[in-house]
N, CA, C and O atoms as a GROMACS GRO file, in nm:
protein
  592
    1UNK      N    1  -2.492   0.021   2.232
    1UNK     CA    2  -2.368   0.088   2.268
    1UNK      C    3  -2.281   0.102   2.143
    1UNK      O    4  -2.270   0.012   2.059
    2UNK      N    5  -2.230   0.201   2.138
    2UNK     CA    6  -2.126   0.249   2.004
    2UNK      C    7  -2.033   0.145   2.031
    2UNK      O    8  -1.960   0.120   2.127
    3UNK      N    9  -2.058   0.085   1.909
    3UNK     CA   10  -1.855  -0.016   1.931
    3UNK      C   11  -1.707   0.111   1.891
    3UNK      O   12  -1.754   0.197   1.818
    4UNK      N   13  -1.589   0.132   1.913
    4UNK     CA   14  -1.508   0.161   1.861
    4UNK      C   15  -1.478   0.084   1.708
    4UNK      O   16  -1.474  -0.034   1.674
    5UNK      N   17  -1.462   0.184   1.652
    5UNK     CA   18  -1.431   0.187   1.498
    5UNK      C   19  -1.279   0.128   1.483
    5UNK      O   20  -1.202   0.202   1.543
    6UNK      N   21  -1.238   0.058   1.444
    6UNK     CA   22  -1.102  -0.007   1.372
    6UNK      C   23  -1.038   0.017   1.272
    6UNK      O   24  -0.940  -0.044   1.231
    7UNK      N   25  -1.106   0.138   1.211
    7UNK     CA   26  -1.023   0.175   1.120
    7UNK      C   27  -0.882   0.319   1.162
    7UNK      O   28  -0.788   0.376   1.108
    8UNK      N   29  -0.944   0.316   1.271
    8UNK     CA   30  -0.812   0.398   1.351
    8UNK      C   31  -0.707   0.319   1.437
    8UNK      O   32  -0.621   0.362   1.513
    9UNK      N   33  -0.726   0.239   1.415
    9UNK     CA   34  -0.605   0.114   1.460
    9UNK      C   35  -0.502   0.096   1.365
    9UNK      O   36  -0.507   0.136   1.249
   10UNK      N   37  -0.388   0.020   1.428
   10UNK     CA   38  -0.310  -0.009   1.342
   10UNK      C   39  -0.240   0.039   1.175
   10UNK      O   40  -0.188  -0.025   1.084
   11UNK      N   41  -0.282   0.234   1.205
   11UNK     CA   42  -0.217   0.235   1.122
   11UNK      C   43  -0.064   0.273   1.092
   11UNK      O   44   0.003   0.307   1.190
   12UNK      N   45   0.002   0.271   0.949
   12UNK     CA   46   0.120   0.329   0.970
   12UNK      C   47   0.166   0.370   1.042
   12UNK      O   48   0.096   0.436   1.120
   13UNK      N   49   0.378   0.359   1.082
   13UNK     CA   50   0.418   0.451   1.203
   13UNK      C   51   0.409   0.585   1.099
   13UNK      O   52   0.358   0.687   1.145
   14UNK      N   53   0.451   0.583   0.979
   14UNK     CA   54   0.461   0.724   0.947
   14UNK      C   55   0.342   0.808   0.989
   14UNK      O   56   0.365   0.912   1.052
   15UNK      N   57   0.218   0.775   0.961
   15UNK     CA   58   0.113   0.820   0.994
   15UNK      C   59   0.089   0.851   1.155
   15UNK      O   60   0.054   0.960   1.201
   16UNK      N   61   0.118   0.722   1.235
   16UNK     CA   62   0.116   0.787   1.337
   16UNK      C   63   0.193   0.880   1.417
   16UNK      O   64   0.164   0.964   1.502
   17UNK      N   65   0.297   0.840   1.364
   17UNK     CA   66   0.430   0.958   1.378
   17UNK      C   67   0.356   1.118   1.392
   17UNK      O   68   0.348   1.183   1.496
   18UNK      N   69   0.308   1.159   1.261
   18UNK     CA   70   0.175   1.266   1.210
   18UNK      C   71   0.145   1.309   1.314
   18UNK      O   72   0.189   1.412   1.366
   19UNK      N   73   0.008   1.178   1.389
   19UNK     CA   74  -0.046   1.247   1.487
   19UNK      C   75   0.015   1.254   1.615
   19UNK      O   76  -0.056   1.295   1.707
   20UNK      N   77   0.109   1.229   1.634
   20UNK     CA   78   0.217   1.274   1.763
   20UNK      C   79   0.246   1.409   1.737
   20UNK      O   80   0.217   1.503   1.811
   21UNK      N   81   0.321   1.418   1.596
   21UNK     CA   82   0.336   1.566   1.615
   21UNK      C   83   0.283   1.666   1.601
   21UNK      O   84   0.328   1.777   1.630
   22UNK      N   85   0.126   1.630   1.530
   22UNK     CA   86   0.056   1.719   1.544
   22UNK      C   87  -0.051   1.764   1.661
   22UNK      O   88  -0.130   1.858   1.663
   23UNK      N   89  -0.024   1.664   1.757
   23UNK     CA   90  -0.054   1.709   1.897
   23UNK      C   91   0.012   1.782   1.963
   23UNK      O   92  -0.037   1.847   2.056
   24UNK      N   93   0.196   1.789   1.912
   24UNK     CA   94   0.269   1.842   2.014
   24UNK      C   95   0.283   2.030   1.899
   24UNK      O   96   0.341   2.136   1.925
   25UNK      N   97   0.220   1.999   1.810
   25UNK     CA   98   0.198   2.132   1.745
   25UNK      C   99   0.136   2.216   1.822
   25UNK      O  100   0.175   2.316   1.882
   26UNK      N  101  -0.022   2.136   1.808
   26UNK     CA  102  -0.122   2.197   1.875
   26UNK      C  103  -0.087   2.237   2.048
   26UNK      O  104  -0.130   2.348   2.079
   27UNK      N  105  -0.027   2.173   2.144
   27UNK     CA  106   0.005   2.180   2.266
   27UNK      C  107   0.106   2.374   2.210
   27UNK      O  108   0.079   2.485   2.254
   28UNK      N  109   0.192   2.342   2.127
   28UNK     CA  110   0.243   2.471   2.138
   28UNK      C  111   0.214   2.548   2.103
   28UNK      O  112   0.278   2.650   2.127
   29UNK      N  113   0.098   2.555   2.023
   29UNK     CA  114   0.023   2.646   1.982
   29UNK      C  115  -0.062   2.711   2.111
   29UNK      O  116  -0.064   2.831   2.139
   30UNK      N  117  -0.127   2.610   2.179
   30UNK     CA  118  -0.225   2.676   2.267
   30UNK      C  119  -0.176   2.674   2.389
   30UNK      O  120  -0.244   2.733   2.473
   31UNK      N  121  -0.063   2.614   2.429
   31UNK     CA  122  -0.053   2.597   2.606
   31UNK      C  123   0.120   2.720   2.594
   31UNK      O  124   0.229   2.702   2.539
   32UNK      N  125   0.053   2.854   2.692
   32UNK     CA  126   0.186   2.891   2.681
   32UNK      C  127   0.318   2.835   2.771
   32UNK      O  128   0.437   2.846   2.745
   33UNK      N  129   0.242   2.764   2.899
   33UNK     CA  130   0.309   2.678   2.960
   33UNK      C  131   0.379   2.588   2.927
   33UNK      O  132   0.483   2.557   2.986
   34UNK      N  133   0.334   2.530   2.826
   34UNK     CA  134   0.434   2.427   2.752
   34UNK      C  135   0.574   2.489   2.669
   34UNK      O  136   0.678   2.429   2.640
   35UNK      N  137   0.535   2.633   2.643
   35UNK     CA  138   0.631   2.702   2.593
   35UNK      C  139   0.721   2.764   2.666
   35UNK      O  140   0.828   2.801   2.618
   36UNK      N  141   0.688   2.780   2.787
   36UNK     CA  142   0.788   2.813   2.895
   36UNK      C  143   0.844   2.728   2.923
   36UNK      O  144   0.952   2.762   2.970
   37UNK      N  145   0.822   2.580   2.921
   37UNK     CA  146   0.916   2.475   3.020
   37UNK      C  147   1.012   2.425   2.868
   37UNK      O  148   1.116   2.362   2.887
   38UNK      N  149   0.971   2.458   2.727
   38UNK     CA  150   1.089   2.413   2.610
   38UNK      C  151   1.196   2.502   2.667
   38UNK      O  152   1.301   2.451   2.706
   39UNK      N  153   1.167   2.696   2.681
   39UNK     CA  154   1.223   2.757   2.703
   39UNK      C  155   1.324   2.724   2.797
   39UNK      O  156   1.446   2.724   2.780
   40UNK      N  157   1.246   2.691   2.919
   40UNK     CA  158   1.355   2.623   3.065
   40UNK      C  159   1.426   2.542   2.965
   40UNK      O  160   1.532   2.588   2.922
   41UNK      N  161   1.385   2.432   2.923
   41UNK     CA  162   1.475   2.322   2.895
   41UNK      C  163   1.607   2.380   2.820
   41UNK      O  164   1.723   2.368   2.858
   42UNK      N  165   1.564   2.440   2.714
   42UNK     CA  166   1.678   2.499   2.618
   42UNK      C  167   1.767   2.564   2.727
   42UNK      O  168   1.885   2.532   2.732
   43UNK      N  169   1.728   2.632   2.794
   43UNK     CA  170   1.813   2.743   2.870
   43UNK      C  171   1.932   2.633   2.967
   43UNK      O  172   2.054   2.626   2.974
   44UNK      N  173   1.833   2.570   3.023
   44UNK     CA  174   1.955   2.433   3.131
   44UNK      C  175   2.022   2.367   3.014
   44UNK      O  176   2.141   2.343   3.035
   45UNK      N  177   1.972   2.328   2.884
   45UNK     CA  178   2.110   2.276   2.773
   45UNK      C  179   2.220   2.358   2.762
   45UNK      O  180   2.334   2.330   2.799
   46UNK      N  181   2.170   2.495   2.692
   46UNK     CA  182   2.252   2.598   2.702
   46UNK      C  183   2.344   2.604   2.835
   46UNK      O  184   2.452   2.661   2.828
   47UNK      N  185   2.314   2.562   2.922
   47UNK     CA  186   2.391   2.578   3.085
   47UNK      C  187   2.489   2.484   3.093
   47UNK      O  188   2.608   2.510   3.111
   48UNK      N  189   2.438   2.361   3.078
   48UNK     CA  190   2.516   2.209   3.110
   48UNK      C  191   2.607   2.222   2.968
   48UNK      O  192   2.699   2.141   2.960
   49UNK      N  193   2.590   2.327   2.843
   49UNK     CA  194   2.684   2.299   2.786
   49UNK      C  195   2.830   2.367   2.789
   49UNK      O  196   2.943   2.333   2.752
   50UNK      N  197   2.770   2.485   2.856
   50UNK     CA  198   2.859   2.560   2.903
   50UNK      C  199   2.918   2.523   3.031
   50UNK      O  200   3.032   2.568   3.043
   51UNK      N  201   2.883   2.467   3.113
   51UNK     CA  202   2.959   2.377   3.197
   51UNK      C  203   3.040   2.259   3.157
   51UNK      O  204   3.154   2.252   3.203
   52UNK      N  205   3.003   2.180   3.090
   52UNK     CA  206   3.060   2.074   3.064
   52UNK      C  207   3.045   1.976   3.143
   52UNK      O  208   3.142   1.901   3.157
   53UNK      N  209   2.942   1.952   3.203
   53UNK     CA  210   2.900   1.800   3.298
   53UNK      C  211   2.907   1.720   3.210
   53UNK      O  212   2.909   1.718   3.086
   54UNK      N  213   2.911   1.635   3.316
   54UNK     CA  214   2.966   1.484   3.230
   54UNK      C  215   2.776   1.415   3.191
   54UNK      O  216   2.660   1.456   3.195
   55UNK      N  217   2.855   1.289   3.156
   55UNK     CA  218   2.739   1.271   3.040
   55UNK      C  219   2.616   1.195   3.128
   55UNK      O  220   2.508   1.162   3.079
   56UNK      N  221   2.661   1.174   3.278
   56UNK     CA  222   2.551   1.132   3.406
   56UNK      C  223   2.456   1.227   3.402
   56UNK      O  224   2.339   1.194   3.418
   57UNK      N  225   2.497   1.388   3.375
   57UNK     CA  226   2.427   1.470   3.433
   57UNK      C  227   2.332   1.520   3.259
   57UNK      O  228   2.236   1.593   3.237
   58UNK      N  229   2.399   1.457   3.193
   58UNK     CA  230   2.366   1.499   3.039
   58UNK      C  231   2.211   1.397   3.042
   58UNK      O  232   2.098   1.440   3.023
   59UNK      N  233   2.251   1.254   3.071
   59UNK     CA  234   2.111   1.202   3.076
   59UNK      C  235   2.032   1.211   3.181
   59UNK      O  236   1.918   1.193   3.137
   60UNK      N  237   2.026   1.236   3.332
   60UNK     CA  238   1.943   1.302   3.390
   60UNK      C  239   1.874   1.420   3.356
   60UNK      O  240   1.761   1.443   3.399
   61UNK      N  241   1.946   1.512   3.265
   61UNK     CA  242   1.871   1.651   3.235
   61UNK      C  243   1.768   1.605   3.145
   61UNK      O  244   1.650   1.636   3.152
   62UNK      N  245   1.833   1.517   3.048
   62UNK     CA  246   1.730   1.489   2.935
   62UNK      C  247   1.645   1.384   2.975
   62UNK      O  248   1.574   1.354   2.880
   63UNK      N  249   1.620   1.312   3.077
   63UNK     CA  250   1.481   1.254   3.125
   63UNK      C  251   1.411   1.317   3.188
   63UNK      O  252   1.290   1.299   3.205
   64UNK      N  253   1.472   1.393   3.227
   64UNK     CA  254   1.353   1.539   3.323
   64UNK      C  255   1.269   1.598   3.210
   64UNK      O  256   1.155   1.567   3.176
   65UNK      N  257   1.353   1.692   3.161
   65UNK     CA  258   1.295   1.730   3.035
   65UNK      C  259   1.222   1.639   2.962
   65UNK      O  260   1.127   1.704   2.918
   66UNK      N  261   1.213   1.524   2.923
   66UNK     CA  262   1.146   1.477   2.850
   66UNK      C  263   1.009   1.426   2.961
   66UNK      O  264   0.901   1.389   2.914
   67UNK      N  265   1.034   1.432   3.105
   67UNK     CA  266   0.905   1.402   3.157
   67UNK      C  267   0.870   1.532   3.196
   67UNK      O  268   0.750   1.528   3.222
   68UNK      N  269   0.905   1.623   3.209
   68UNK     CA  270   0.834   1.783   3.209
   68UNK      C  271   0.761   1.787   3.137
   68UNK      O  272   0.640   1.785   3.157
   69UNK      N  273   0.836   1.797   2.997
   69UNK     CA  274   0.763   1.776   2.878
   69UNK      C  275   0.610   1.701   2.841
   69UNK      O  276   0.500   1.744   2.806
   70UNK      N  277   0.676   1.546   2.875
   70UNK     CA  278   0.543   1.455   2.813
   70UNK      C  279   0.421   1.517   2.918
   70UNK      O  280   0.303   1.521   2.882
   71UNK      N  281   0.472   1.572   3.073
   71UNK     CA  282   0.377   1.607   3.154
   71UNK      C  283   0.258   1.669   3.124
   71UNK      O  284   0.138   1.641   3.133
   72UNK      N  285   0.352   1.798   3.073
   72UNK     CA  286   0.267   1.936   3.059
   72UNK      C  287   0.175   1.867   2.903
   72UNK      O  288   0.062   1.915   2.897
   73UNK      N  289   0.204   1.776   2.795
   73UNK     CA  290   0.149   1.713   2.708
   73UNK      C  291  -0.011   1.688   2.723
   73UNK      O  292  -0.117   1.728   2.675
   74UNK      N  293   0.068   1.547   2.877
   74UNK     CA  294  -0.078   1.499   2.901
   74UNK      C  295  -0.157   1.563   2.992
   74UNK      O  296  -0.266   1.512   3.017
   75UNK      N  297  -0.113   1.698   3.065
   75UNK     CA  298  -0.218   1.781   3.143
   75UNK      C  299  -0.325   1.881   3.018
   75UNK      O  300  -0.447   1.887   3.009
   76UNK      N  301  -0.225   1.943   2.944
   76UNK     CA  302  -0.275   1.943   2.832
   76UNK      C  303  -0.404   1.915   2.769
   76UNK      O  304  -0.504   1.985   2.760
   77UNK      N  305  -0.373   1.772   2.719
   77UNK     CA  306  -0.493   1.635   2.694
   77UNK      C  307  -0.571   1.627   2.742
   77UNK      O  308  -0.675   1.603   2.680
   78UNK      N  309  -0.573   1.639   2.863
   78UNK     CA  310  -0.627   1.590   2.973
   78UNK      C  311  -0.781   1.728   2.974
   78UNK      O  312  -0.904   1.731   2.969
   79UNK      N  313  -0.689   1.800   2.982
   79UNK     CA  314  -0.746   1.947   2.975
   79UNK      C  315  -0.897   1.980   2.857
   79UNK      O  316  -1.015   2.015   2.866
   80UNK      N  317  -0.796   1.942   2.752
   80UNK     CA  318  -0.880   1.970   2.661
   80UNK      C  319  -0.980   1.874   2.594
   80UNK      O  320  -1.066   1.899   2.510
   81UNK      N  321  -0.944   1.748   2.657
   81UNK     CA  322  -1.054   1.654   2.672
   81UNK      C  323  -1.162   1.701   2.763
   81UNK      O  324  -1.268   1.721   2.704
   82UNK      N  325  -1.163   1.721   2.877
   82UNK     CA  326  -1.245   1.749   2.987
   82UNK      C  327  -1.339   1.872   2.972
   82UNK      O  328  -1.456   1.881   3.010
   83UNK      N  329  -1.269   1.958   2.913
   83UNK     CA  330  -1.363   2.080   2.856
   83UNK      C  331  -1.385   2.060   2.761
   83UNK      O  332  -1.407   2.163   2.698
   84UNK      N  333  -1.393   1.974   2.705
   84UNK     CA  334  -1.477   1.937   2.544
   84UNK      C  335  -1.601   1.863   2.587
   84UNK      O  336  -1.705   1.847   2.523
   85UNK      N  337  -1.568   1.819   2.714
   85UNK     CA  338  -1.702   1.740   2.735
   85UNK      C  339  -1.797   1.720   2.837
   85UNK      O  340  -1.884   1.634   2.851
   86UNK      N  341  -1.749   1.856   2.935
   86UNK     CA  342  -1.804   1.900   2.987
   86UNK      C  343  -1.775   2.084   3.040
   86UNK      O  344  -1.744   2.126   3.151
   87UNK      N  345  -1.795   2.143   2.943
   87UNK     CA  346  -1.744   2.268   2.948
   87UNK      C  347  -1.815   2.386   3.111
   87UNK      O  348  -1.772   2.486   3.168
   88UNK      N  349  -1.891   2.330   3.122
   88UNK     CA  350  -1.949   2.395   3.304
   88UNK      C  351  -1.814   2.377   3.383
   88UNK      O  352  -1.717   2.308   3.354
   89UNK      N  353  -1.836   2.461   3.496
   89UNK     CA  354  -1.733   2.444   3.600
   89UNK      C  355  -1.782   2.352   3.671
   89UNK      O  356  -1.904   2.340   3.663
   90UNK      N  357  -1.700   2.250   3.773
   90UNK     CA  358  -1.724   2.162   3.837
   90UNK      C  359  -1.661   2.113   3.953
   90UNK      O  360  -1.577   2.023   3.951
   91UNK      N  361  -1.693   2.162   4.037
   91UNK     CA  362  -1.568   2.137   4.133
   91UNK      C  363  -1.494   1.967   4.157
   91UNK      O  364  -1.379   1.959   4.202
   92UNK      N  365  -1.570   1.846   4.123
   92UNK     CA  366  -1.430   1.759   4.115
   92UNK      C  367  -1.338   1.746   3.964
   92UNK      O  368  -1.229   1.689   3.961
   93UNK      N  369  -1.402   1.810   3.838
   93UNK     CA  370  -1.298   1.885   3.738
   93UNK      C  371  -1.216   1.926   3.794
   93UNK      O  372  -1.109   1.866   3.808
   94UNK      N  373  -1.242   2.045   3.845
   94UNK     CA  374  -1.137   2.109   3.903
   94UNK      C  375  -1.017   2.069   3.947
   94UNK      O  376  -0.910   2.119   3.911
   95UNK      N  377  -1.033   1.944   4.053
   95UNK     CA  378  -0.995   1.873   4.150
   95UNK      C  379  -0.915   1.795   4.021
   95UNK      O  380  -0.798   1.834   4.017
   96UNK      N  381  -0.942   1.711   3.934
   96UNK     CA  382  -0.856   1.682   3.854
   96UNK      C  383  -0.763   1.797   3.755
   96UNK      O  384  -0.654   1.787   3.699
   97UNK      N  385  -0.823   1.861   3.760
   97UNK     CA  386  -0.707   1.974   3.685
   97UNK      C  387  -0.601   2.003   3.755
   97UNK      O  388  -0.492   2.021   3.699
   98UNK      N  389  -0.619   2.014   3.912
   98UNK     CA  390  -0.508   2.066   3.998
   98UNK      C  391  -0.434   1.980   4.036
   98UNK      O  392  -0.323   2.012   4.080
   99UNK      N  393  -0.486   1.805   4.028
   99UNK     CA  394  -0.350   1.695   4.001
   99UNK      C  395  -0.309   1.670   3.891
   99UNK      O  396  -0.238   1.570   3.886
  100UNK      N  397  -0.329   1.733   3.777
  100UNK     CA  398  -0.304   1.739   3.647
  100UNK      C  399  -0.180   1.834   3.669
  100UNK      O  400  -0.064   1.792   3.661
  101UNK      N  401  -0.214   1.976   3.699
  101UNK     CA  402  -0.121   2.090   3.734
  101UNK      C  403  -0.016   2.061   3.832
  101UNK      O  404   0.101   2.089   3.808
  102UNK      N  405  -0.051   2.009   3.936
  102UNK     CA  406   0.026   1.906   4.034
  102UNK      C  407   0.169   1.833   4.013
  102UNK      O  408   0.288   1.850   4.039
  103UNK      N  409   0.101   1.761   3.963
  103UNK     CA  410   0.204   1.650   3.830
  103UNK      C  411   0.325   1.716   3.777
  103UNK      O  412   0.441   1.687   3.805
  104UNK      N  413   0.282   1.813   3.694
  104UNK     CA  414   0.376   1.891   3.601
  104UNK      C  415   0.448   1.960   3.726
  104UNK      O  416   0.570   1.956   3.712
  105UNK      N  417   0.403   2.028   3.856
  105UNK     CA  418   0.484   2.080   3.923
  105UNK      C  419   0.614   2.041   4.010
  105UNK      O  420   0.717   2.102   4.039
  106UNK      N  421   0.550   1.877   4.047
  106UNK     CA  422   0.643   1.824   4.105
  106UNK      C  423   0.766   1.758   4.004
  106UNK      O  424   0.870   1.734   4.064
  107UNK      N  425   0.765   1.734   3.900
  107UNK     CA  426   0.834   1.693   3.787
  107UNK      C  427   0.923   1.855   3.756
  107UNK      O  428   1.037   1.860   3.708
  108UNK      N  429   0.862   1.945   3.785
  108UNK     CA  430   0.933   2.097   3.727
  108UNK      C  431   1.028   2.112   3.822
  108UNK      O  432   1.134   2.146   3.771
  109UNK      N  433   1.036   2.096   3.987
  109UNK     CA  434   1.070   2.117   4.058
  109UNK      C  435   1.205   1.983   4.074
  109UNK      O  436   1.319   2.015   4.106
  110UNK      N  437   1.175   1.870   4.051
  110UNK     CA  438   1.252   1.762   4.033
  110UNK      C  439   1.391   1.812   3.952
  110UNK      O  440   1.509   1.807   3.987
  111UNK      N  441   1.310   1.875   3.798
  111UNK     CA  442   1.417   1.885   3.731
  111UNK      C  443   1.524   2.002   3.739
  111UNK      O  444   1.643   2.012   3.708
  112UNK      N  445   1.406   2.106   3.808
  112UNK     CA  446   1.553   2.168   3.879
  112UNK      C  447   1.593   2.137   3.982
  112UNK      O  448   1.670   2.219   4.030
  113UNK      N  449   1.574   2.050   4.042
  113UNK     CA  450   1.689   2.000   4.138
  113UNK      C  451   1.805   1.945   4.109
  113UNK      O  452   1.919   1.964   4.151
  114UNK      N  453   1.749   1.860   4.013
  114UNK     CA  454   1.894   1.825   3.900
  114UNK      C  455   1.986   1.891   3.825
  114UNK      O  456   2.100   1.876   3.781
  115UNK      N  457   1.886   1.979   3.825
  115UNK     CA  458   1.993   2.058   3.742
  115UNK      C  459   2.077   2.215   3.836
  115UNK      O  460   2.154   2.304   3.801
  116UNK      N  461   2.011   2.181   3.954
  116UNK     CA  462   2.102   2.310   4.095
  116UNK      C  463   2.201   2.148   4.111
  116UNK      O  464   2.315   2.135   4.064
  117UNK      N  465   2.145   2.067   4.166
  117UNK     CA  466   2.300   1.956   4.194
  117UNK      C  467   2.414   1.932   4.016
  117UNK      O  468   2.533   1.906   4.002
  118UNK      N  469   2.366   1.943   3.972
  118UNK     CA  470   2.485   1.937   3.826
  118UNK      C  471   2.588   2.062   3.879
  118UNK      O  472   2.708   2.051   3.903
  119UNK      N  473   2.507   2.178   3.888
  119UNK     CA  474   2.619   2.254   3.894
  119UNK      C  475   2.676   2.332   3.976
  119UNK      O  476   2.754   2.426   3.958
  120UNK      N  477   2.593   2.242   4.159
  120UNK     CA  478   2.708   2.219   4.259
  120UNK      C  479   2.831   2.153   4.235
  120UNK      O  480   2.946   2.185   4.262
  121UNK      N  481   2.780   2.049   4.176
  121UNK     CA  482   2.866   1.930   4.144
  121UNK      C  483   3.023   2.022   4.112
  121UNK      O  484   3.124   2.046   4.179
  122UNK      N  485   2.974   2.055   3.965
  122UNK     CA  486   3.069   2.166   3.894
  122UNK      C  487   3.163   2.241   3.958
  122UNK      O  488   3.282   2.244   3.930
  123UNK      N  489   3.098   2.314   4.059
  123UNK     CA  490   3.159   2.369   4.163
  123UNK      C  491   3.222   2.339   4.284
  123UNK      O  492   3.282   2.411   4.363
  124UNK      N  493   3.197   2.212   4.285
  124UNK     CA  494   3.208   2.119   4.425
  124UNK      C  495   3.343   2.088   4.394
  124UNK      O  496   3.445   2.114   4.459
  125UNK      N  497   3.320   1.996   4.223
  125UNK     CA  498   3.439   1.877   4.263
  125UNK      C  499   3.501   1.877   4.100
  125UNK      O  500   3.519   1.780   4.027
  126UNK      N  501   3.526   2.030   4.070
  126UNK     CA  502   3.594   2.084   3.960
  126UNK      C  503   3.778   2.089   3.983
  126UNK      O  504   3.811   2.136   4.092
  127UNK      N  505   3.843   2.065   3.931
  127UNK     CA  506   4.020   2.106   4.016
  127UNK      C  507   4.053   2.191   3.880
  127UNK      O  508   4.038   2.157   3.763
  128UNK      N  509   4.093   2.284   3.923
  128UNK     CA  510   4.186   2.395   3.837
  128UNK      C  511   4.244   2.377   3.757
  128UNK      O  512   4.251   2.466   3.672
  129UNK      N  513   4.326   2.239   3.735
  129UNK     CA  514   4.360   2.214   3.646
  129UNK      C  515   4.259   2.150   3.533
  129UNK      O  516   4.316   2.151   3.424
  130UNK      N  517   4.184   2.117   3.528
  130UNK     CA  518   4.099   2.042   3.433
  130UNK      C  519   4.083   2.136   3.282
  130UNK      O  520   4.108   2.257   3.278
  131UNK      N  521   4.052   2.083   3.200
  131UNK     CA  522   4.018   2.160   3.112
  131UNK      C  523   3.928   2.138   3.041
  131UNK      O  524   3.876   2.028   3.021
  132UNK      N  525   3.893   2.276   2.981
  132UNK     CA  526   3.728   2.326   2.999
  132UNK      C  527   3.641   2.335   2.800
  132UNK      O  528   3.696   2.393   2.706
  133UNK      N  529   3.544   2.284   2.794
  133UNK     CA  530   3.573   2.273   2.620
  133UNK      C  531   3.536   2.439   2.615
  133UNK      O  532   3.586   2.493   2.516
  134UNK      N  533   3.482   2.501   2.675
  134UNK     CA  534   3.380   2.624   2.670
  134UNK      C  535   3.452   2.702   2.766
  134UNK      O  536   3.444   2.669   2.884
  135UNK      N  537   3.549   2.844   2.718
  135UNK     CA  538   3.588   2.921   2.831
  135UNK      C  539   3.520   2.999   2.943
  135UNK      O  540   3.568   3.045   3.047
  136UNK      N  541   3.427   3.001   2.908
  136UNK     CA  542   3.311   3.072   3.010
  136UNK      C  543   3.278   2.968   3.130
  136UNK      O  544   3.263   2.993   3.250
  137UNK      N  545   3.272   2.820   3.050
  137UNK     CA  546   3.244   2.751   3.166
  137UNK      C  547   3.356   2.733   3.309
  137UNK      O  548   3.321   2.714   3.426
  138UNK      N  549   3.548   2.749   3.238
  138UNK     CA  550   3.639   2.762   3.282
  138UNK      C  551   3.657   2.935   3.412
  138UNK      O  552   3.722   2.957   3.515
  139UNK      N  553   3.583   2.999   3.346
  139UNK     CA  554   3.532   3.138   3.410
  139UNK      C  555   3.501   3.061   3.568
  139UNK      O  556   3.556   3.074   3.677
  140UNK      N  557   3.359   2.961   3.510
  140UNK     CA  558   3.252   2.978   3.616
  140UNK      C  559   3.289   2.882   3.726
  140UNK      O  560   3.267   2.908   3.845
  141UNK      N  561   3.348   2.764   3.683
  141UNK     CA  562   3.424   2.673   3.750
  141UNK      C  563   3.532   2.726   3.859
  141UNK      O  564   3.558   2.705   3.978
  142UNK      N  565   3.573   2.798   3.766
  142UNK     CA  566   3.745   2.902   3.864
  142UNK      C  567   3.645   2.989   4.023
  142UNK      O  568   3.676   2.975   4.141
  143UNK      N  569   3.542   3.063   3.973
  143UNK     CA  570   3.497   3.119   4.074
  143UNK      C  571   3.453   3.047   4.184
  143UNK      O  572   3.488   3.072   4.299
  144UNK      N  573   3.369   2.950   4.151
  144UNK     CA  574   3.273   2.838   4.246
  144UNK      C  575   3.409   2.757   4.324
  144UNK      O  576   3.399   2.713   4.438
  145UNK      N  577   3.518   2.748   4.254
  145UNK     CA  578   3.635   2.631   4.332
  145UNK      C  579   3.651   2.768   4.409
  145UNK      O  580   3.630   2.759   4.530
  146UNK      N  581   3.694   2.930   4.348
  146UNK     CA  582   3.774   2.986   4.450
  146UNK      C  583   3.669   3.059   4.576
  146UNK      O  584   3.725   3.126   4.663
  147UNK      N  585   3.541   3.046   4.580
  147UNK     CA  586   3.467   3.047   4.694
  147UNK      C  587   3.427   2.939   4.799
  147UNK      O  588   3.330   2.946   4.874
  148UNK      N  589   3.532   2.821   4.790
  148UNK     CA  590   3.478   2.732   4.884
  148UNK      C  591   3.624   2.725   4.956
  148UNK      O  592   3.641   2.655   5.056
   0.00000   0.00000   0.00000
């Protein structure tokens, strides 16, 4: 039986640092999915900054995102492990690809939930007087208070 080799252990963080990011290179290089959910993410920053939620809703966004993220990573991985090593179709492959795909969906769906309640919230339990760092967000606030 092949032993594992030790010379891929323990090395440097700089080095391993490397191969972190050159996985999350490669992920954006080849998964356009992964490039759609940075996109989402940027777009809900862009949102929550223009709202101005407080900083509850600042770290909920950014653990979503970062498990969207690591998700779509390790479906990814997962992916391109599995067809490296067994490139035929297979129906319980399959079956792991679609809790692979799974995964990332229920985590996608999570994080917009968090991020539709941030900016009920906004709208919920904003008062007119408050003030706003971003006038647009003062726009969006004024409308959502004057429809309830």
């Amino acid at each position: 039986m092949h032993q594992p080799s030790h010379e891929f252990k323990n090395r440097p963080f700089r080095q391993r640092l490397g191969f972190a990011l050159a996985g999350i290179r490669a992920v954006w290089r080849l998964e356009n999915s992964f490039r759609a959910q940075v996109a989402l993410a940027a777009g809900a920053i862009l949102l929550f900054a223009l709202l101005g939620v407080g900083p509850l809703w600042w770290a909920l966004a950014i653990l979503c995102i970062g498990l969207v993220l690591a998700g779509e990573l390790a479906n990814s991985a997962v992916e391109a492990l599995v067809d490296h090593l067994h490139p035929e179709q297979h129906p319980e492959i399959g079956k792991v690809k679609d809790m692979l795909a799974g995964m990332v969906l229920v985590l996608s769906i999570v994080a917009a939930l968090v991020a539709l309640l941030a900016v009920v919230s906004v709208c919920l339990y904003t008062s007119r007087d408050q003030e706003y760092p971003i006038h647009g967000a003062r726009l969006f606030a004024d409308s959502c208070v004057a429809k309830t």
